[in-house]
DOZATI-758516 format. One record per residue: x, y, z of N, C-alpha, C, O in turn; residue in three letters; chain. Coordinates in steps of 0.001 Angstrom, whole numbers, plus 500000, padded with zeros to 6 digits. Layout:
# DOZATI-758516
   neast  nnorth     nup  caeast  canorth    caup   ceast  cnorth     cup   oeast  onorth     oup   aa  ch
       X       Y       Z       X        Y       Z       X       Y       Z       X       Y       Z  ALA   A
...
***
This chain:
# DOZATI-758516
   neast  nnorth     nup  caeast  canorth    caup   ceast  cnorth     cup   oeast  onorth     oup   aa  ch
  094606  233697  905934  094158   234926  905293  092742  234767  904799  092233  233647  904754  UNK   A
  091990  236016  904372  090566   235710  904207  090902  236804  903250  091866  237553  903096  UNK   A
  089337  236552  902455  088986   238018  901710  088122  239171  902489  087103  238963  903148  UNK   A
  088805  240529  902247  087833   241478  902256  087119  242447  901523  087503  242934  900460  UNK   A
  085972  242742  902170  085189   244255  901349  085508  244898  901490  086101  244931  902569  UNK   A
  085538  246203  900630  085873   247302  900686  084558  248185  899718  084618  248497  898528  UNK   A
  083715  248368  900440  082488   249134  899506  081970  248023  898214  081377  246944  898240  UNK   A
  082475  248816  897191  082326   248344  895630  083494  247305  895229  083579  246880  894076  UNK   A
  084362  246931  896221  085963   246275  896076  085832  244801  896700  084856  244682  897440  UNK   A
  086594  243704  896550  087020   242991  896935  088276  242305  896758  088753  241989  895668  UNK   A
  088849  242068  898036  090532   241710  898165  090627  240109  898242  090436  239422  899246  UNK   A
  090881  239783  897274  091519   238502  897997  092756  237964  897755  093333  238010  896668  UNK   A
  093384  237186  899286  094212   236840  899061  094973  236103  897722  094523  235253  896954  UNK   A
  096411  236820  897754  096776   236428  896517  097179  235356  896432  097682  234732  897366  UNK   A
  097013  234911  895185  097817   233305  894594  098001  233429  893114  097627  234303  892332  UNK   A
  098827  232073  892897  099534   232484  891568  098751  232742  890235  099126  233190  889151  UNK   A
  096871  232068  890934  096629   232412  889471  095977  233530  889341  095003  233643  888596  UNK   A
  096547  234658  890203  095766   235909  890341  096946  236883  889297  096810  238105  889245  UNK   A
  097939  236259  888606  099299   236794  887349  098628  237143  886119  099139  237871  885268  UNK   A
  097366  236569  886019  096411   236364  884827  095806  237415  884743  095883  237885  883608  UNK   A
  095078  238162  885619  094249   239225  885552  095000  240651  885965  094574  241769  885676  UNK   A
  096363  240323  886795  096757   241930  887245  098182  241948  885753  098761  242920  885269  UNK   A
  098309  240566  885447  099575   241337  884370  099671  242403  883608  100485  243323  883533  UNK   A
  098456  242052  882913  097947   243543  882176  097997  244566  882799  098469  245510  882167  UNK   A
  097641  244795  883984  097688   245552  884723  099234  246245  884725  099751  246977  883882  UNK   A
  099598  245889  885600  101437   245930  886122  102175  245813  884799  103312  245600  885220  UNK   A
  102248  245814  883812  102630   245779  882626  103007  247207  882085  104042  247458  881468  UNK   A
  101979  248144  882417  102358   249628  882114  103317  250470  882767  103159  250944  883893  UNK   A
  104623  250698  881803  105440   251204  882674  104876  252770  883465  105782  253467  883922  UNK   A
  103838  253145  883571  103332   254671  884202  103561  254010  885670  103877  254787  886571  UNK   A
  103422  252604  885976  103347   252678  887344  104628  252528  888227  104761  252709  889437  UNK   A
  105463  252175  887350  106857   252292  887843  107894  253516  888304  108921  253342  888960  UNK   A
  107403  254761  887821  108117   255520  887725  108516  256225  889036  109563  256873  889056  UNK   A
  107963  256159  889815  108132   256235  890981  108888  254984  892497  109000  255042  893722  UNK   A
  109215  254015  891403  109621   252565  892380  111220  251918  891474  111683  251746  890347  UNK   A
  111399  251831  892280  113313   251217  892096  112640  249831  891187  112861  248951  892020  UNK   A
  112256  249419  890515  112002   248618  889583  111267  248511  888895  110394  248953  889643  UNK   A
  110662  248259  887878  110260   247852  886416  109182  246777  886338  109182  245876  887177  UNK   A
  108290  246825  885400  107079   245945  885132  107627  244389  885526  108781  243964  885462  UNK   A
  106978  244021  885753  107103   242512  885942  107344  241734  883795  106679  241732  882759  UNK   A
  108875  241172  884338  109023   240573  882985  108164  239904  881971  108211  239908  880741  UNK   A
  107353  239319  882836  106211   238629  881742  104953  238199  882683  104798  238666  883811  UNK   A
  104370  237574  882286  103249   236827  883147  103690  235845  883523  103051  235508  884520  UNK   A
  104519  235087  883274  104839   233622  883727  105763  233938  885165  105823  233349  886244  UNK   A
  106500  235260  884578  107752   235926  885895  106465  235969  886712  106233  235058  887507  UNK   A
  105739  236839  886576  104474   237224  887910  104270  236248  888882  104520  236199  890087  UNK   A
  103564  235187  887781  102986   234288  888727  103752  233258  889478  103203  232605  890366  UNK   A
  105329  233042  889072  106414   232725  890110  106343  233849  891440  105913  233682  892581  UNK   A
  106831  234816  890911  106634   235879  892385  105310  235550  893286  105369  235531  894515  UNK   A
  104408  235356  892736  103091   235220  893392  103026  233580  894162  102390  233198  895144  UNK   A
  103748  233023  893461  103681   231634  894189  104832  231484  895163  104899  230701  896110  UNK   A
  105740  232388  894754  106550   232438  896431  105966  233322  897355  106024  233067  898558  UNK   A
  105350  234439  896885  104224   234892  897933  103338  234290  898901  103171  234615  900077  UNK   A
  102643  233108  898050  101939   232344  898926  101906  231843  899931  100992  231388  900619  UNK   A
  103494  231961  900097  103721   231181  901301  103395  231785  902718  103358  231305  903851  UNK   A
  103139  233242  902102  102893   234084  903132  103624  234593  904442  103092  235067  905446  UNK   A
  104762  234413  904232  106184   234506  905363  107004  234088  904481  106950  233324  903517  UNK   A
  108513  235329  905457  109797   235350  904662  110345  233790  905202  109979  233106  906158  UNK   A
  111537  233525  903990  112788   232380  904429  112658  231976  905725  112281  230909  906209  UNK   A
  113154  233332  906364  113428   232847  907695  112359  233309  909163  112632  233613  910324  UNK   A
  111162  233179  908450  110175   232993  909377  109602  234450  910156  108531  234519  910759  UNK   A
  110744  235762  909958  110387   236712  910617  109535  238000  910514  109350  238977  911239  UNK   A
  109040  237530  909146  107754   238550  908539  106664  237363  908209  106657  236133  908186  UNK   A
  105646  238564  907939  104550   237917  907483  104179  238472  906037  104532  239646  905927  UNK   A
  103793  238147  905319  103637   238999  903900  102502  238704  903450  102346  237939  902499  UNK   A
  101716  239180  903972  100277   239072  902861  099661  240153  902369  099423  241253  902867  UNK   A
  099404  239616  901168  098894   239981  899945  097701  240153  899094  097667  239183  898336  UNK   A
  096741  240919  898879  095513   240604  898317  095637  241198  896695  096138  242244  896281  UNK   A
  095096  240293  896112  094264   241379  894701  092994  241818  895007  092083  241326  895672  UNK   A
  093174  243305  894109  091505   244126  894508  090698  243821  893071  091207  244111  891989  UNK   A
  089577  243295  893174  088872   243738  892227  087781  244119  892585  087298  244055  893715  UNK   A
  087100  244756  891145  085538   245331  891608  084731  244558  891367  085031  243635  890610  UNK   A
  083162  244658  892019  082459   243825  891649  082474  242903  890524  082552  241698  890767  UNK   A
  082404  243354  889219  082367   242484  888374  083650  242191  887875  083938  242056  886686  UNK   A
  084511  242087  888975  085635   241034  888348  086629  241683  887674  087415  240957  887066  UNK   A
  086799  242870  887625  087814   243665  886598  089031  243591  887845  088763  243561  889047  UNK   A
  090159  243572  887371  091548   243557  888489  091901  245198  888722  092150  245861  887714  UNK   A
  091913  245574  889484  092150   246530  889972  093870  246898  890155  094445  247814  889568  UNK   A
  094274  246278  890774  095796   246166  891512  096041  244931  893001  095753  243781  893333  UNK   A
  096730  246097  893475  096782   244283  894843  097652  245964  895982  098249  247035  895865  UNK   A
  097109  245062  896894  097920   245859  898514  098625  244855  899212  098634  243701  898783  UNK   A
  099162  245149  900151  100412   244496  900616  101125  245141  901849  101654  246251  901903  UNK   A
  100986  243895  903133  101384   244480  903735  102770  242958  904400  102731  241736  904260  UNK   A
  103771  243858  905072  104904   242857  905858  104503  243306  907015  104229  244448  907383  UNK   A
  104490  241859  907794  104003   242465  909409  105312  241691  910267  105783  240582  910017  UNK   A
  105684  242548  911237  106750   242153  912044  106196  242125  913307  105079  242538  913620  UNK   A
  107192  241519  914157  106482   240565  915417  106296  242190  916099  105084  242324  916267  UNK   A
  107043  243503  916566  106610   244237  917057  105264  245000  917102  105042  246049  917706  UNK   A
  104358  244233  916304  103025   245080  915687  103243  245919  915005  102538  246925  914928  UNK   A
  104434  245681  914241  104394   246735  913235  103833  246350  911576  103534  245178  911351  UNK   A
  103732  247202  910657  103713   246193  909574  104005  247885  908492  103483  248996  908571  UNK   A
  104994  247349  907637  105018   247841  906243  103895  247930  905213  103288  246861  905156  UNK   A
  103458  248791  904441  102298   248324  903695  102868  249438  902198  103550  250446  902012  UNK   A
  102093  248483  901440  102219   248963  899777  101351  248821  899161  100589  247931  899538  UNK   A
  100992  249555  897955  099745   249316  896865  099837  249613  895575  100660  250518  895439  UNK   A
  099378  249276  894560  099795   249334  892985  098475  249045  892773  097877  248000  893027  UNK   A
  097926  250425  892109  096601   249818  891123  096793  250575  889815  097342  251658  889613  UNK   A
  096346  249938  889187  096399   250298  887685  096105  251283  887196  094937  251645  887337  UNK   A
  097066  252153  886397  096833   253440  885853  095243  253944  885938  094772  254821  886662  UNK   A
  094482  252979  884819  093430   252934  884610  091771  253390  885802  090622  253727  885514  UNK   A
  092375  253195  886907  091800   253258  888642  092699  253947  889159  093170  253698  890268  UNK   A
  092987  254716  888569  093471   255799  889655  092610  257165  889372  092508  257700  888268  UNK   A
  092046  257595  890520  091457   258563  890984  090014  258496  891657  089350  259324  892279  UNK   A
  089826  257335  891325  088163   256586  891611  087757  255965  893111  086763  255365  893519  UNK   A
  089221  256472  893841  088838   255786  895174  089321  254526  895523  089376  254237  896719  UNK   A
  089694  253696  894641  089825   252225  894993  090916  251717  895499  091097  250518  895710  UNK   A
  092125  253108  895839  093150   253038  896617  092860  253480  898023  093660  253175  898908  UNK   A
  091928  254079  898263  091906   254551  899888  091153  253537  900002  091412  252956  901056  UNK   A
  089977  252819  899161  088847   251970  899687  089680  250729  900250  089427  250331  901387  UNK   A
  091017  249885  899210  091108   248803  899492  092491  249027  900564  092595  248271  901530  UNK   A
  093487  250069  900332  094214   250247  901474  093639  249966  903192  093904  249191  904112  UNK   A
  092594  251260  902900  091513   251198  903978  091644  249901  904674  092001  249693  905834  UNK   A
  091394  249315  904025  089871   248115  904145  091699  247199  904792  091831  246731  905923  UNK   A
  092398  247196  904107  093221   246209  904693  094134  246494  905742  094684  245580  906356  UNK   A
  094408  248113  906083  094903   248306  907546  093846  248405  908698  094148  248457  909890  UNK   A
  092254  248430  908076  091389   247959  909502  091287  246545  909818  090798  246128  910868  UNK   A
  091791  245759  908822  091902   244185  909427  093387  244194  909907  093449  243569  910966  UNK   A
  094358  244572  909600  095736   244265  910263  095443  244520  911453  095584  243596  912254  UNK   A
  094968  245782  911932  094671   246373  913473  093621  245349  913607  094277  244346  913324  UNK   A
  092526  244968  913829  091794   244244  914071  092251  242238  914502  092168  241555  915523  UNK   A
  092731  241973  913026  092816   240634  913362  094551  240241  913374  094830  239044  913452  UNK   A
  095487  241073  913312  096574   240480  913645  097271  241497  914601  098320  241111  915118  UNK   A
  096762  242907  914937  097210   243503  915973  098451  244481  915644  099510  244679  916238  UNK   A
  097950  244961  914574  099323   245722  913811  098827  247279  914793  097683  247570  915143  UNK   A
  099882  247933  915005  099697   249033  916154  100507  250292  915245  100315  251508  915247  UNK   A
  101129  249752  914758  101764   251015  913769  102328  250886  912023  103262  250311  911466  UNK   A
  101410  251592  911665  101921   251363  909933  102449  252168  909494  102198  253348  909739  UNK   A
  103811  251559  908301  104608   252432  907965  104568  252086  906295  104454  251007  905715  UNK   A
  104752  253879  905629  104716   253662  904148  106043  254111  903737  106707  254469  904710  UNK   A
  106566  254197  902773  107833   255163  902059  107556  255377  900368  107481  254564  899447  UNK   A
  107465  256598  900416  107056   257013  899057  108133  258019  898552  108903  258578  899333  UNK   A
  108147  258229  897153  109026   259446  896586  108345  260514  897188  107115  260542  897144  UNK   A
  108862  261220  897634  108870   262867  897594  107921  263593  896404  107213  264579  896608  UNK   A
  108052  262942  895213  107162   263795  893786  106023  262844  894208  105096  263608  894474  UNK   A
  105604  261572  894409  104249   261010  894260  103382  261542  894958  103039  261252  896104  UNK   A
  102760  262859  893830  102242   263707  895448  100757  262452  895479  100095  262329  896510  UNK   A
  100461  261694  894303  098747   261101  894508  098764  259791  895683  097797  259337  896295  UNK   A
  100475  259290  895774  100437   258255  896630  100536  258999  897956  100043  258402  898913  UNK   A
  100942  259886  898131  100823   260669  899384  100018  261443  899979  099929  261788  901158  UNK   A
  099172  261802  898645  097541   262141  899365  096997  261344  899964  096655  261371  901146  UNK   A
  096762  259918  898579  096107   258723  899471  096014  258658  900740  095011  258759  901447  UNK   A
  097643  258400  901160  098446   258355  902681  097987  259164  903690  097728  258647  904777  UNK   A
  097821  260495  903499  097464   261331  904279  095711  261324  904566  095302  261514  905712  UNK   A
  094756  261093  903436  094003   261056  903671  093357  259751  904445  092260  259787  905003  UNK   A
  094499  258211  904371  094505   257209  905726  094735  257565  906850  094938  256560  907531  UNK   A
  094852  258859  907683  095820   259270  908664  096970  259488  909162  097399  259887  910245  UNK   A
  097482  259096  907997  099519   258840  907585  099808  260226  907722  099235  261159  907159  UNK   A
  101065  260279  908789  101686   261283  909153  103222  261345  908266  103569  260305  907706  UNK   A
  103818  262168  908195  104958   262223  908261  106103  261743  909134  106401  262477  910076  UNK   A
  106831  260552  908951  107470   260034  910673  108530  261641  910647  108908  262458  909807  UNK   A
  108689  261358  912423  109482   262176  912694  110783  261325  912735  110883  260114  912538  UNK   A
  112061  262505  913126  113403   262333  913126  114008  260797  913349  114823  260088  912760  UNK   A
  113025  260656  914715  113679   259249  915403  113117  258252  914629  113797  257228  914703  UNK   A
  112144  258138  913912  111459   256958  913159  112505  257285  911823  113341  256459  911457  UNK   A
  112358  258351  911295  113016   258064  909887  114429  257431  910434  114750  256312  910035  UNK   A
  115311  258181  911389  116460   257544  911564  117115  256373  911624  118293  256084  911409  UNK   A
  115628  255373  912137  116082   254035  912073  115915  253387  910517  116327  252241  910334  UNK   A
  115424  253992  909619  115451   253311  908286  116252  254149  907261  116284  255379  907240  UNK   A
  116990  253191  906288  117820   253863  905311  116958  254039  904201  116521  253123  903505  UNK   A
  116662  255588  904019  116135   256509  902953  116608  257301  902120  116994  258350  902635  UNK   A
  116739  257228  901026  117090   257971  900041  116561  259707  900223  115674  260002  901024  UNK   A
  117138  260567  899501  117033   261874  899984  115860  261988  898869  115617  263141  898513  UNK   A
  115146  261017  898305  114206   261536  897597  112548  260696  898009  111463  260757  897430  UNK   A
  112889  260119  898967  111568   259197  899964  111662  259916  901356  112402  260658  902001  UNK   A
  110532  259288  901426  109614   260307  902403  108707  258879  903261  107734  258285  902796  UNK   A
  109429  258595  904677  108398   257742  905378  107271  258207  906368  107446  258761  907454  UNK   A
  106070  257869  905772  104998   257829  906819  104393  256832  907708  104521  255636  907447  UNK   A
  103684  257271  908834  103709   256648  909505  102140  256825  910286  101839  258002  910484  UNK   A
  101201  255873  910709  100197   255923  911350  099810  254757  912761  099747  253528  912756  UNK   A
  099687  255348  913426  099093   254407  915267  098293  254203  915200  097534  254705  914370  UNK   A
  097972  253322  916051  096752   252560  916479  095638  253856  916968  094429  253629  917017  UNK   A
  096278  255362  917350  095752   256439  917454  094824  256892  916634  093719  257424  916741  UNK   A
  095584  256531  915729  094471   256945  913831  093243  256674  914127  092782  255713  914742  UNK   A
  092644  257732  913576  090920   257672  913135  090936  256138  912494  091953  255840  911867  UNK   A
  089774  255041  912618  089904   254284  911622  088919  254703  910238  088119  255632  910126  UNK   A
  089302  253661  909268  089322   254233  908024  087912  253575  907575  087518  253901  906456  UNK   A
  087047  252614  908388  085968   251909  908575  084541  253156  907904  083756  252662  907095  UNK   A
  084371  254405  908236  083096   254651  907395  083385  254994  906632  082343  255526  906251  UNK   A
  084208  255229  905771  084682   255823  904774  084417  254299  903688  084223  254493  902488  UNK   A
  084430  253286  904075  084376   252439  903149  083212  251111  903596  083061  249948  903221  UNK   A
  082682  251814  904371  081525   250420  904714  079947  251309  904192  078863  250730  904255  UNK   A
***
């Protein structure tokens, strides 16, 4: 894994002592309210999660999981993106930035910035999100990446709650490259 730019942003791969600067962060329950779980128990819980992260692949070898923290130039933590990549070129992707950065861009910049390297350097051909139905700001984001709405046969193969909503974007997609270079 490497770090990337994203304009005014930089991602880098995560590690455990990256628990230090996003706890605060992830700490506010506003960002939960929309996700089947709850702030991270403490900082010490974090930076366990983050150090089994590192490993960068599941147990049994069949994902890939990497992870960046975003910050801005001068070092303030932003949140972190996240994507699982499966051998079909597919990859799952997620993002959490802090109450505090939300509306400023630094979710399309660093999303951006990390599904033009999946397509680029590991060959991801189709990305998939799942959001609540009410998050209309995580679903703007989405839409304004090129994220479609999956149709019938895509949602069908995943078990969704009647209150998520999966999107979905191809290698077809506009890339997301001037928007953040």
């Amino acid at each position: 894994m490497k770090a990337l730019s994203a304009g005014r942003l930089r991602l880098e791969p995560l590690v455990r002592q990256h628990a230090q600067a996003l706890y605060p962060l992830l700490a506010d329950p506003r960002l939960y309210v929309y996700m089947d779980h709850g702030p991270p128990a403490s900082e010490q819980a974090l930076a366990d999660l983050y150090g089994r992260l590192e490993t960068r692949q599941s147990p049994d070898g069949t994902e890939q999981w990497l992870n960046w923290a975003v910050f801005t130039e001068d070092q303030r933590a932003v949140g972190f993106v996240q994507a699982t990549l499966f051998s079909e070129h597919r990859a799952w992707i997620a993002y959490v930035l802090g109450s505090a950065h939300w509306g400023q861009g630094h979710g399309c910049l660093s999303t951006g910035a990390m599904i033009d390297h999946l397509a680029s350097d590991y060959g991801v051909r189709q990305f998939l999100a799942c959001v609540e139905r009410a998050n209309i700001r995580s679903l703007s984001l989405l839409h304004h990446l090129a994220f479609e709405v999956a149709g019938p046969e895509i949602t069908a193969a995943h078990m969704l709650t009647a209150s998520e909503v999966l999107l979905v974007r191809s290698e077809a997609a506009q890339s997301t490259k001037p928007e953040w270079k």
